[in-house]
MIKOL-529792 format. One record per atom (N, C-alpha, C): residue number from 1; x, z, y. Coordinates in nm, 2 decimals. Example, Ala and Ser with C-alpha at 12.3 -4.5 7.8 and 13.67 -1.06 7.14 Angstrom:
residues 2
pos,u,w,v
1,1.32,0.78,-0.57
1,1.23,0.78,-0.45
1,1.32,0.78,-0.33
2,1.28,0.71,-0.22
2,1.37,0.71,-0.11
2,1.29,0.79,0.00
end
This chain:
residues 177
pos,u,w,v
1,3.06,4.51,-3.10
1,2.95,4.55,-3.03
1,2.88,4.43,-2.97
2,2.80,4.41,-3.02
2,2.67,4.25,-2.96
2,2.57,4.31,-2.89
3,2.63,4.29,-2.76
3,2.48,4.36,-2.67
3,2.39,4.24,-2.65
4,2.28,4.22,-2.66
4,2.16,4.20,-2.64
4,2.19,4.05,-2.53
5,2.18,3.94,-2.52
5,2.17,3.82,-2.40
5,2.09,3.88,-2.32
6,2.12,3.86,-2.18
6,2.00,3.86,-2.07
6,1.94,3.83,-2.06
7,1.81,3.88,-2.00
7,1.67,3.74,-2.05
7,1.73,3.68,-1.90
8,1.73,3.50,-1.94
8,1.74,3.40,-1.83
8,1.64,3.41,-1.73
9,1.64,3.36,-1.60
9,1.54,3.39,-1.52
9,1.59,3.28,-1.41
10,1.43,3.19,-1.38
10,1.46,3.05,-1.33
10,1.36,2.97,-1.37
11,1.36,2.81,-1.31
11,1.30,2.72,-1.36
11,1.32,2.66,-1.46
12,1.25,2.59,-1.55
12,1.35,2.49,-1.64
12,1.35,2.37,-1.60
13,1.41,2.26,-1.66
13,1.40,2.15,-1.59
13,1.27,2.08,-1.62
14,1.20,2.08,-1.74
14,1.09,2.03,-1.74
14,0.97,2.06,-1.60
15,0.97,2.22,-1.60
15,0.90,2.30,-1.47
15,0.93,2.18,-1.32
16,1.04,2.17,-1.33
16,1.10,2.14,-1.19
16,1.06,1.98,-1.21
17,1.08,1.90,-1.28
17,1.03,1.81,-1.31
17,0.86,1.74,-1.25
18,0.81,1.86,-1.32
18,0.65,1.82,-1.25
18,0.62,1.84,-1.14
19,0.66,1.96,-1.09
19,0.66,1.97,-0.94
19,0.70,1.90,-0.87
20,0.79,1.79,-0.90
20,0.88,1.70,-0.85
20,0.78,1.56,-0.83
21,0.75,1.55,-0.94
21,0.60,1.45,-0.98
21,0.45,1.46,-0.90
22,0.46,1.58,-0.91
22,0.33,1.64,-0.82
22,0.35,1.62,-0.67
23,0.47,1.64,-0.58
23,0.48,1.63,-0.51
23,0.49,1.48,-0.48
24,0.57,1.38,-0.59
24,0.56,1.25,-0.51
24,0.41,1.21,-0.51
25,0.36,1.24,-0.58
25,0.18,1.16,-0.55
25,0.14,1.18,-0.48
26,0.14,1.35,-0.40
26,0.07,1.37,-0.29
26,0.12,1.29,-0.16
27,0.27,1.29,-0.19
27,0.33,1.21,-0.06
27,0.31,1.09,-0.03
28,0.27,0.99,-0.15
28,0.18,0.88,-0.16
28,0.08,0.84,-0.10
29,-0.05,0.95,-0.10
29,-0.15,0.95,-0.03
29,-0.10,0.99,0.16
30,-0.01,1.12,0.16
30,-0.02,1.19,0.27
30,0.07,1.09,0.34
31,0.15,1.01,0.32
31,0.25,0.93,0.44
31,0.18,0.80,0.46
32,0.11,0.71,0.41
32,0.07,0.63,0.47
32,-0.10,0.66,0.62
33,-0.09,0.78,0.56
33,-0.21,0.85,0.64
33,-0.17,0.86,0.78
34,-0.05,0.97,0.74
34,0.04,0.99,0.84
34,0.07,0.89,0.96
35,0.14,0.78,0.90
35,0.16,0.68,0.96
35,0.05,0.59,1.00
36,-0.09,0.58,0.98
36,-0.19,0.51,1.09
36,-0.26,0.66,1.21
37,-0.25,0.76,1.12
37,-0.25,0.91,1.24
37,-0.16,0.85,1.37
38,-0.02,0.85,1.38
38,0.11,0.82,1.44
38,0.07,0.68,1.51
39,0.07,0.56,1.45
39,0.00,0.48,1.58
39,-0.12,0.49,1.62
40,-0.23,0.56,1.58
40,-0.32,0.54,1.63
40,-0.33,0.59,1.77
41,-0.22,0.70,1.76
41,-0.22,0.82,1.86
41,-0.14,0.69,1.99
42,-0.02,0.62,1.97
42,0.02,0.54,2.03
42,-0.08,0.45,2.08
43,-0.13,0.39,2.00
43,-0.27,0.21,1.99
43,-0.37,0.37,2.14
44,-0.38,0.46,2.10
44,-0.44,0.50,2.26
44,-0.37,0.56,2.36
45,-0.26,0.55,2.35
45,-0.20,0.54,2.50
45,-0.23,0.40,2.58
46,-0.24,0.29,2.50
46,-0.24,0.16,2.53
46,-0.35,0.15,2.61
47,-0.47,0.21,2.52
47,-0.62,0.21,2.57
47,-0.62,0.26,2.71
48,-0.56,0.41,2.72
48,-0.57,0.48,2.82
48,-0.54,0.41,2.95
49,-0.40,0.36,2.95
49,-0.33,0.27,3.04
49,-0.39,0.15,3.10
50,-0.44,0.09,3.01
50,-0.57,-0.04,3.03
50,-0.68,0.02,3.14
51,-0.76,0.13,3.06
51,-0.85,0.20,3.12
51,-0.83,0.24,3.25
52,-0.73,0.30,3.30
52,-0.65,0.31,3.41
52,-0.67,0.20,3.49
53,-0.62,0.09,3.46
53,-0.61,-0.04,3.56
53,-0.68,-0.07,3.58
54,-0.86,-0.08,3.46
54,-0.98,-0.11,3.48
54,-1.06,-0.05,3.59
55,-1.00,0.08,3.64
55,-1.08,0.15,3.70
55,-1.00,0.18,3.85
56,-0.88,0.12,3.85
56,-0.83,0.08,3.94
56,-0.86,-0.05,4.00
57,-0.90,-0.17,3.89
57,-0.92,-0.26,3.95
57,-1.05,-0.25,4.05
58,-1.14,-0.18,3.93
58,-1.29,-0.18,4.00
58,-1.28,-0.15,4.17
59,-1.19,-0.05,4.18
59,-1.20,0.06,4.32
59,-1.12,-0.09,4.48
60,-1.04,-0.18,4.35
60,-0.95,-0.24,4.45
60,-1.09,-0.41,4.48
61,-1.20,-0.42,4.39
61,-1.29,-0.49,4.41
61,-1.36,-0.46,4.53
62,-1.41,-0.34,4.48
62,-1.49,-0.28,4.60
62,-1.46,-0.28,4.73
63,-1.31,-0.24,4.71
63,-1.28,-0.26,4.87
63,-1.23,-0.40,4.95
64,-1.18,-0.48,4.85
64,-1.10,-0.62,4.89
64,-1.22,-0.72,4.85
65,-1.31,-0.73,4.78
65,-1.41,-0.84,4.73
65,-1.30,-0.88,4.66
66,-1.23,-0.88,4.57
66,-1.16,-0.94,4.49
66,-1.07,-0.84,4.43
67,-1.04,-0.94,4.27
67,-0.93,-0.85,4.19
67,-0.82,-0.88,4.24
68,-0.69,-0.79,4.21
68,-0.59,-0.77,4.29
68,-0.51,-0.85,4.16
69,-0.40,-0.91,4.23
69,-0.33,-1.00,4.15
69,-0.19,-0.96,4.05
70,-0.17,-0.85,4.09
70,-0.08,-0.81,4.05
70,-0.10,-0.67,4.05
71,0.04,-0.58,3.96
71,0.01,-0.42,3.94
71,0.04,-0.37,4.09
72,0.16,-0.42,4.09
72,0.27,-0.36,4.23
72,0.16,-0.39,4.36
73,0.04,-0.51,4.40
73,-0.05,-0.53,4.48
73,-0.12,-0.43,4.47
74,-0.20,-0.38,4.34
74,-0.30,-0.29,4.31
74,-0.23,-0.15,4.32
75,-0.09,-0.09,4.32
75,-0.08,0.00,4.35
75,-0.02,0.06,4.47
76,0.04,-0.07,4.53
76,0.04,-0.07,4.71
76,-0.03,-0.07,4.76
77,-0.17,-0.14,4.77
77,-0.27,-0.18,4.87
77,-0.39,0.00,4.84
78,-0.37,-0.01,4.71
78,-0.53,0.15,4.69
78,-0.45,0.27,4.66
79,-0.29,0.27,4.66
79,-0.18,0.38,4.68
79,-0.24,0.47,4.53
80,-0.24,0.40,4.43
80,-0.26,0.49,4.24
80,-0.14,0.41,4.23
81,-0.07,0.46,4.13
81,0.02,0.36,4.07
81,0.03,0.46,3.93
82,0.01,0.35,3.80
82,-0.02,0.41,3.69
82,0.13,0.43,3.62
83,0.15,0.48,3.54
83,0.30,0.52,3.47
83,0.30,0.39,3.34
84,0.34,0.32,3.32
84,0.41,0.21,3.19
84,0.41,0.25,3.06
85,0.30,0.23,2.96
85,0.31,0.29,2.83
85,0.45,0.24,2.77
86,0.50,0.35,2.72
86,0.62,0.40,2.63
86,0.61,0.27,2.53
87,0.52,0.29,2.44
87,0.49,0.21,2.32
87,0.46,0.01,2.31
88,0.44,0.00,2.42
88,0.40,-0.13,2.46
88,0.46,-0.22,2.58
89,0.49,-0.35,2.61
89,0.52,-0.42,2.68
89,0.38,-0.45,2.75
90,0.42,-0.46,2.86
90,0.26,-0.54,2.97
90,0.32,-0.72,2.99
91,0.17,-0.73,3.01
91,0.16,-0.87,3.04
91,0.10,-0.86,3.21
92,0.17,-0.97,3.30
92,0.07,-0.98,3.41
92,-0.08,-1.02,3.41
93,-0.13,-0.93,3.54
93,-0.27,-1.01,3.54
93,-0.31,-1.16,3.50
94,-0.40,-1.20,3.52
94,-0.44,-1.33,3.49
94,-0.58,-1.40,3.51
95,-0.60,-1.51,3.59
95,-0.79,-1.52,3.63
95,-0.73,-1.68,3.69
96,-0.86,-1.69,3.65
96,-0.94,-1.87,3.67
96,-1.01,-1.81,3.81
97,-1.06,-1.72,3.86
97,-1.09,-1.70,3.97
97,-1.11,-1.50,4.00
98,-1.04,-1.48,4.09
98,-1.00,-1.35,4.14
98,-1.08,-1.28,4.19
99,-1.20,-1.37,4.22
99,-1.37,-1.25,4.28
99,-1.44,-1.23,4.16
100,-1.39,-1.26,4.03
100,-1.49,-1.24,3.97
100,-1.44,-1.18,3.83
101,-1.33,-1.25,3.79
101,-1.27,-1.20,3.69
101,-1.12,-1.18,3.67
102,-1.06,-1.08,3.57
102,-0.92,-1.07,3.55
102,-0.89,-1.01,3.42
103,-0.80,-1.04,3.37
103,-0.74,-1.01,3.25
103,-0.58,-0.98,3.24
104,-0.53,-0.90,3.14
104,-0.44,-0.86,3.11
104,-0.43,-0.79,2.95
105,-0.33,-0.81,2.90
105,-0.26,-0.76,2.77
105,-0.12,-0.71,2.79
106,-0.18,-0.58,2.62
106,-0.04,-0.48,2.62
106,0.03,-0.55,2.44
107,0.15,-0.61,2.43
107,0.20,-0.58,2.29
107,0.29,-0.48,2.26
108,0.24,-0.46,2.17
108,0.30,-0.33,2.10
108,0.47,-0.37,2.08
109,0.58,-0.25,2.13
109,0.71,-0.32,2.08
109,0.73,-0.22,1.97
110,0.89,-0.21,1.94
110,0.91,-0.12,1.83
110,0.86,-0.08,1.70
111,0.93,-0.06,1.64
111,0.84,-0.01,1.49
111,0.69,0.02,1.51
112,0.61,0.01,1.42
112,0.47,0.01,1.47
112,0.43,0.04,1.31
113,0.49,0.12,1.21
113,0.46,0.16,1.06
113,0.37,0.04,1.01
114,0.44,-0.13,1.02
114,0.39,-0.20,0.91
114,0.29,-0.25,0.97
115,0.21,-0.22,1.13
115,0.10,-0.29,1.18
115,0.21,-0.41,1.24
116,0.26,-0.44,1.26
116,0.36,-0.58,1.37
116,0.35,-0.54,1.50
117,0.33,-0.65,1.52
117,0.34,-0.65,1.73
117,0.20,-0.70,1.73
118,0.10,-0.63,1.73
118,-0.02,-0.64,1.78
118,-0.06,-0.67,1.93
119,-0.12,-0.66,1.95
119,-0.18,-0.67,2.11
119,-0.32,-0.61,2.16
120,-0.32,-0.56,2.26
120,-0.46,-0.50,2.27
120,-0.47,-0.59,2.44
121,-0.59,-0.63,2.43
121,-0.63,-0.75,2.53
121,-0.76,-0.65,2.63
122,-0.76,-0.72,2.75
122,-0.84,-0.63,2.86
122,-0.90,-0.63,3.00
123,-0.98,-0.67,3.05
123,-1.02,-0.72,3.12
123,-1.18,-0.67,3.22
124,-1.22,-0.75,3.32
124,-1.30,-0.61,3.40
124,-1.39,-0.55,3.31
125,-1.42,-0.59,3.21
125,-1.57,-0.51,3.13
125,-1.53,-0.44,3.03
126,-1.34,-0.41,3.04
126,-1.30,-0.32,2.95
126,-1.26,-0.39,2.80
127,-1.22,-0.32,2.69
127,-1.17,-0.42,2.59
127,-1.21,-0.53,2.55
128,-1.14,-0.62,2.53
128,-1.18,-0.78,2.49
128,-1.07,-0.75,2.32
129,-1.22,-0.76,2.23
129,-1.17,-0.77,2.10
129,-1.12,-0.90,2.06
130,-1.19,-1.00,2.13
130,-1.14,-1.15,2.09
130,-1.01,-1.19,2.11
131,-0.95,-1.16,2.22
131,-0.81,-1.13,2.22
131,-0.73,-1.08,2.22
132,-0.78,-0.97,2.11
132,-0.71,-0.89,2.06
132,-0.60,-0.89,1.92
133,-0.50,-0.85,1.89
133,-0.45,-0.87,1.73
133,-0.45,-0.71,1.68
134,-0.48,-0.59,1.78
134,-0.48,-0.48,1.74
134,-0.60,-0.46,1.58
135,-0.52,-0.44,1.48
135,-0.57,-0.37,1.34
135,-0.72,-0.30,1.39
136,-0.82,-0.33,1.32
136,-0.92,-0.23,1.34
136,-0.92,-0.11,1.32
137,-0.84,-0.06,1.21
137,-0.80,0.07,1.16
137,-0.75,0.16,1.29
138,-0.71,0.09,1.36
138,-0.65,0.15,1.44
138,-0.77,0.15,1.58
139,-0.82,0.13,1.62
139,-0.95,0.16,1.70
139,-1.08,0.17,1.69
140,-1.15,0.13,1.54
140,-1.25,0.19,1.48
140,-1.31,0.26,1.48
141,-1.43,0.29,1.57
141,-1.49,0.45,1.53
141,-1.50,0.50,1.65
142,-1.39,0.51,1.72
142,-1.34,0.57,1.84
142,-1.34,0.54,1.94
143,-1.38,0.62,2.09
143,-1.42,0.53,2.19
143,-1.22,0.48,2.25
144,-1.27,0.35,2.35
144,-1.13,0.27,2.33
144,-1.07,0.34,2.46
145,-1.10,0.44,2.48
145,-1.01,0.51,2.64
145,-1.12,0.47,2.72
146,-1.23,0.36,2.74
146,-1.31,0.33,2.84
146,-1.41,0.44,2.79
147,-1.50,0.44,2.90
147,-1.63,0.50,2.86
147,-1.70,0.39,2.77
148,-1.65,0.30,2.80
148,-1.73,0.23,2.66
148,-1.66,0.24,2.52
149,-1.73,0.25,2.45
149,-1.63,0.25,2.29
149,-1.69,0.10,2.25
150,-1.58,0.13,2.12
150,-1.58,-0.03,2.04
150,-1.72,-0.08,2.04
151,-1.79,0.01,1.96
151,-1.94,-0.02,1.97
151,-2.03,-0.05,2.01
152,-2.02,0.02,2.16
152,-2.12,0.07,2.25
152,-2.07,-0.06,2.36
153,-1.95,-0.15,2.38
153,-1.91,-0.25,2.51
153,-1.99,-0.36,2.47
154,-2.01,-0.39,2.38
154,-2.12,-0.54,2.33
154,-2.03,-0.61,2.24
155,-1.92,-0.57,2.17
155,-1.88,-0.64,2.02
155,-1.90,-0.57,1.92
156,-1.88,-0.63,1.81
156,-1.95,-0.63,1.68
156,-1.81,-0.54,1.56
157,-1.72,-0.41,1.61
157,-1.63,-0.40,1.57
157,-1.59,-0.47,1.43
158,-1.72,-0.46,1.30
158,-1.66,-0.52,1.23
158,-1.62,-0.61,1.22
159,-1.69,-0.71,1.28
159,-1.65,-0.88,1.26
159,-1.53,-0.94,1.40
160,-1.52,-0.81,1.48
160,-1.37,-0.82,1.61
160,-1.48,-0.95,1.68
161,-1.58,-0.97,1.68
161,-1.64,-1.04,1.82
161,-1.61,-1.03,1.94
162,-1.57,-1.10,2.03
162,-1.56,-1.05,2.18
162,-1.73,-1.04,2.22
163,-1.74,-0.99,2.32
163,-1.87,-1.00,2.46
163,-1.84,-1.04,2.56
164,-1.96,-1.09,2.60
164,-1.97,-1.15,2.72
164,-1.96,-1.04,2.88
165,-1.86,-1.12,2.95
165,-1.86,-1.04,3.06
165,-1.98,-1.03,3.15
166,-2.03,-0.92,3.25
166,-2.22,-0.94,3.29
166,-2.21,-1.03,3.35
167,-2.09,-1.11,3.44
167,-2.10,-1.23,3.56
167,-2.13,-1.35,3.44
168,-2.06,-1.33,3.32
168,-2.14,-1.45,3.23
168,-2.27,-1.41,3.20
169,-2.34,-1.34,3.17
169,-2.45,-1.28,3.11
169,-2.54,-1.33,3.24
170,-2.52,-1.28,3.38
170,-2.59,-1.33,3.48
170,-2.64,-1.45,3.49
171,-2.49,-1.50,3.50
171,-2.53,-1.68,3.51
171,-2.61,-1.74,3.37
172,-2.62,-1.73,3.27
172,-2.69,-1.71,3.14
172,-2.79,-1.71,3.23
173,-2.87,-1.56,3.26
173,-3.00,-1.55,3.29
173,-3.06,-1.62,3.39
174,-2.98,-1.68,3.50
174,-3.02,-1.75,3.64
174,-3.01,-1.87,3.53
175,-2.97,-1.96,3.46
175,-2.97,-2.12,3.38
175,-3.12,-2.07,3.34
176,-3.17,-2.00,3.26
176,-3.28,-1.97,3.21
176,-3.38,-1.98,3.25
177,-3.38,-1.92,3.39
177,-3.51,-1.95,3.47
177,-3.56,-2.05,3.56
end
């Protein structure tokens, strides 16, 4: 008695094969995406945190005629104290003169998907591209946490130009006349 084979029911390997194929190319395109999505979302916490201090500093100008020299000063003396981005190490303040100008930088620690240890640079008129090592990919387009964006602060995002701060811009215009 020869009953009849089952019909088989399944993939074959060829089937499974393409799908297999198909799927790695998409993942090709979709994980490097992924991974500038993933820092970029970090590269603005940086921003945000900067932004913070800049608008802390402003408040601590107004009231002291001078920038404040430190964080622990700026968050004692005007009672804000900002929280320490996760993703980045701080640098202390920094100024050739304290009534007029200050600066600070964040580098990126930890895995960073292939960008390094970047840096995003900062100061009273908000991002300084010139001392910057942050990838453009990574802030591009998008305003930088300030109300100013890349665009709109007075550099040239493509070519990473810094601008001039207005206390240089001023003095510019008083040599002129």
């Amino acid at each position: 008695m020869n009953s009849p084979l089952p019909k088989q029911q399944g993939f074959s390997l060829v089937e499974l094969t393409i799908v297999v194929v198909i799927l790695g190319i998409l993942a090709t395109f979709a994980v490097p995406r992924y991974q500038v999505s993933v820092e970029k979302s970090k590269a603005s916490e940086g921003f945000h945190y900067l932004h913070q201090l800049e608008q802390q500093q402003a408040r601590f100008l107004a009231t002291y005629g001078r920038y404040a020299q430190s964080k622990h000063e700026l968050g004692s003396k005007i009672g804000e104290t900002t929280e320490t981005p996760r993703f980045f190490a701080t640098s202390p303040f920094s100024s050739s003169n304290w009534e007029i100008r200050w600066s600070t930088k964040l580098t990126r620690n930890g895995p960073s998907s292939g960008f390094g240890r970047y840096t995003i640079a900062w100061n009273q008129d908000g991002f300084d591209a010139r001392n910057s090592s942050i990838p453009e990919v990574l802030f591009a387009g998008k305003g930088t946490g300030s109300s100013k964006s890349a665009s709109s602060s007075g550099h040239d995002s493509k070519s990473k130009k810094g601008h001039k701060g207005e206390n240089e811009k001023k003095k510019e215009e008083e040599h002129d006349d």
